[in-house]
C-alpha positions in Angstrom: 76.5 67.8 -23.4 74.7 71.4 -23.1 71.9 70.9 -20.5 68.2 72.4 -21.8 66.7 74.6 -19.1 64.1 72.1 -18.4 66.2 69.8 -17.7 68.3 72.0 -15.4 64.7 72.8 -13.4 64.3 68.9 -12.7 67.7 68.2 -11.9 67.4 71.0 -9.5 64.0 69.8 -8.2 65.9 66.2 -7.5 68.8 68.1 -5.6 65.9 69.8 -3.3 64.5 66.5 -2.5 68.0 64.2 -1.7 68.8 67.7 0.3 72.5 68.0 -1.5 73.6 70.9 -4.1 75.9 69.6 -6.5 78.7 72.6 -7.7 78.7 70.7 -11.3 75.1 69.8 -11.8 76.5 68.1 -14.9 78.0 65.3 -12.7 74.4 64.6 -11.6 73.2 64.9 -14.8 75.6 62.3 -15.7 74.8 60.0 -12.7 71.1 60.2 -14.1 71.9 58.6 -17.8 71.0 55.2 -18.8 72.9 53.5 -21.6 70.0 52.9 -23.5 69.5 56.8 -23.4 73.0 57.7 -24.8 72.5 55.1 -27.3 69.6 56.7 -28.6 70.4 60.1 -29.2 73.5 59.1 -30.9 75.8 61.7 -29.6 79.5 61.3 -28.6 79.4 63.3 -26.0 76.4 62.4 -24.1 78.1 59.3 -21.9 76.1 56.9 -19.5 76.2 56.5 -15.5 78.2 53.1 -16.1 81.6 54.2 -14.9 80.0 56.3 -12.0 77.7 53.1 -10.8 81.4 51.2 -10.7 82.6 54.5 -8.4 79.6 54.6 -6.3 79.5 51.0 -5.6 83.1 51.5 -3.8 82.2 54.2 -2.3 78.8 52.9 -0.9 80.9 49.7 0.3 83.5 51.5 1.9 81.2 54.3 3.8 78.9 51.5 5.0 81.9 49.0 6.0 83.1 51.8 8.2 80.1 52.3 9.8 79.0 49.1 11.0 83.0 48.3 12.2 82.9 50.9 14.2 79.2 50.8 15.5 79.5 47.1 16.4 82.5 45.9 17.8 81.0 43.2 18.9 80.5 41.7 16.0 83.2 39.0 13.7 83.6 39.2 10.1 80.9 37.1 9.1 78.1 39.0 11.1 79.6 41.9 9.6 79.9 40.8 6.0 76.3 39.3 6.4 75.0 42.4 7.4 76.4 45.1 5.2 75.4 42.7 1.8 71.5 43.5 3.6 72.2 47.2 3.6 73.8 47.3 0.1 71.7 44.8 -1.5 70.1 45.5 -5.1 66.9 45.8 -3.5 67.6 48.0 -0.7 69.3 50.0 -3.5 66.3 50.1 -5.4 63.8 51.3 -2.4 66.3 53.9 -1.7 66.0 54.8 -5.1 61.8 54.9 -5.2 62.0 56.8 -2.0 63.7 60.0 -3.4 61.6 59.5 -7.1 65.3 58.6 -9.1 63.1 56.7 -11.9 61.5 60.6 -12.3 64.7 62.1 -13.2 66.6 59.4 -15.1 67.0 59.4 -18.9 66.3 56.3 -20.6 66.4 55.2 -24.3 62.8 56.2 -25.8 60.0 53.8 -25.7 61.9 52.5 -22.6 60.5 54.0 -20.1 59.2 50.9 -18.4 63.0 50.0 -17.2 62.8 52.9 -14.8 61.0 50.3 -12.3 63.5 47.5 -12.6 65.2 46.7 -9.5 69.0 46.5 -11.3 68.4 49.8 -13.4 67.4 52.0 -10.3 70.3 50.7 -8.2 72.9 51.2 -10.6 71.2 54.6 -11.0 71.7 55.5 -7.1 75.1 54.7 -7.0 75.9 56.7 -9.8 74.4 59.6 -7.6 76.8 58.7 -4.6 79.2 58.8 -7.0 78.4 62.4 -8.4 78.0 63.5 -5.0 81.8 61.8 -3.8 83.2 63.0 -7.6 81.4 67.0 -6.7 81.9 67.6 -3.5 84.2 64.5 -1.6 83.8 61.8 0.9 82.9 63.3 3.4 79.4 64.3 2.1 79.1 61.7 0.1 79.1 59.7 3.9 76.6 62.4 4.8 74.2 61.1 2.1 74.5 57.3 2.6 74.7 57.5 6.4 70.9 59.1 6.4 69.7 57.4 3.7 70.7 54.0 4.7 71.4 54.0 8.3 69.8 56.7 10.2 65.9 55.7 11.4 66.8 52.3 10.4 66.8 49.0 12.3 69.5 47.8 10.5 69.9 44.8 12.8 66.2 43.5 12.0 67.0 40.6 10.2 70.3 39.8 10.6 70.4 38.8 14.0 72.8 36.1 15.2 71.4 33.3 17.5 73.4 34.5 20.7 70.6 37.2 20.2 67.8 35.2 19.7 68.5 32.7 22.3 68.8 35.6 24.8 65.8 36.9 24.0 64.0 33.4 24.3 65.1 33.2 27.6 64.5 36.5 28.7 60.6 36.2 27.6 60.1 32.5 28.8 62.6 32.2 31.6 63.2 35.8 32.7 66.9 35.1 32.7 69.8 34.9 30.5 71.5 32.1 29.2 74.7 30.8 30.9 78.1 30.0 28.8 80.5 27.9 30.3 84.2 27.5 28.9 84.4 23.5 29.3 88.4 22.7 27.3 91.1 24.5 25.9 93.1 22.6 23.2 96.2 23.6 20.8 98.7 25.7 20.4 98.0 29.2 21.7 98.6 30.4 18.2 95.7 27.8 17.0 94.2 26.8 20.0 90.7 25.8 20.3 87.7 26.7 23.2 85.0 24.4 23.6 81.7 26.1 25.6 78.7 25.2 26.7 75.3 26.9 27.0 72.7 26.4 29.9 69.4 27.8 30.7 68.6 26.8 34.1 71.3 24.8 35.0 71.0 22.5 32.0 73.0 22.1 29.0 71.3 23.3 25.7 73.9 23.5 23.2 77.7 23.3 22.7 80.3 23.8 20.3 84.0 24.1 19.2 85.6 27.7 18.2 88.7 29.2 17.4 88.3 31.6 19.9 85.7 32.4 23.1 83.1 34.4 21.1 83.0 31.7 17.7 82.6 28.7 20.2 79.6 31.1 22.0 78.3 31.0 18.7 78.3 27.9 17.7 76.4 26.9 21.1 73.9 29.2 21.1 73.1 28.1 17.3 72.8 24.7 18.6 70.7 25.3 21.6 68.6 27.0 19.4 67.8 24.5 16.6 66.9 22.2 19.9 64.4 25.0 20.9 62.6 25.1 17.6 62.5 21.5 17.1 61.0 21.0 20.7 58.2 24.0 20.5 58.0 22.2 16.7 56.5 18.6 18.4 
């Protein structure tokens, strides 16, 4: 597909504004073609962003993955899983997407210009463009782009905090303290064995639970002390 001149301009106009030059614009131009566009025109050789969205979604998932295990040791599987599914989510996506104007430059079947707001359609769109950018010019600035549009000036925790966090800063504001855990019983096998902790705030027990290692049983305490918190400052 031979690109017009004013489409080369805007396509050029959209590399200005996500700060990355593309050595094939055409991969961009690609990244930037709904379906229903390539349906339209009725030519072979047009092609659609649906292979490059399937790309960029690895991509995205892997750059981010790597990220946040490296950033937050501290956290299991679960926190982690929870929070990258926040940071990739098709809405996230989509707000990433209105922020650098994507709906402006994408090509959509005619009289549908009204799916360039939809939620699904702008976040397959952007990771067709990580895509292009991974495909154009490799992983490494393809990380560049996702690290600074997703991470960097973000409080990527807000939201997704676990309740060891809240609980600590619950007592921090209404005590001035931390809570306490206390390893009560080890049971099992050391390849299975099981902790059992406790959790106090001023000496007394607030919650307590069973884990498959130190941290999980932490976990489970804290959650408990904290559903008794709300359901006391509830009554």
């Amino acid at each position: 597909m031979e690109l017009s001149i004013s489409r080369i301009e805007n396509l050029r106009k959209f590399q200005a504004i996500v700060g990355v030059e593309w050595k094939d614009i055409k991969l961009l131009n690609k990244a930037l073609i709904h379906s229903s566009y390539a349906n339209s025109v009725g030519e072979e050789d047009v092609g659609n962003n649906e292979r490059m969205e399937f790309l960029g979604d690895a991509v995205l998932e892997l750059v981010i993955a790597d990220y946040l295990f490296k950033k937050y040791p501290e956290l299991d599987e679960g926190d982690l899983s929870r929070l990258r599914s926040a940071i990739v989510s098709e809405e996230n996506l989509a707000q990433q997407a209105r922020e650098i104007n994507l709906g402006d430059y994408l090509l959509v079947g005619k009289d549908q210009e009204e799916i360039k707001n939809q939620d699904a359609i702008l976040a397959d769109a952007y990771e067709a463009v990580i895509a292009s950018i991974y495909l154009d010019r490799g992983l490494k600035a393809a990380r560049k782009f996702i690290i600074s549009s997703f991470i960097e000036g973000k409080d990527i925790l807000s939201g997704v905090k676990d309740f060891k966090s809240l609980l600590q800063e619950y007592t921090q504001s209404v005590y001035k303290k931390l809570p306490k855990y206390q390893l009560v019983k080890e049971k099992g096998p050391n390849h299975k064995k099981m902790f059992w902790v406790k959790v106090k705030i001023n000496g007394k027990t607030v919650g307590e639970g069973w884990g498959y290692s130190k941290k999980k049983a932490e976990k489970v305490a804290a959650e408990k002390a904290w559903e008794r918190i709300r359901g006391d400052r509830k009554e």
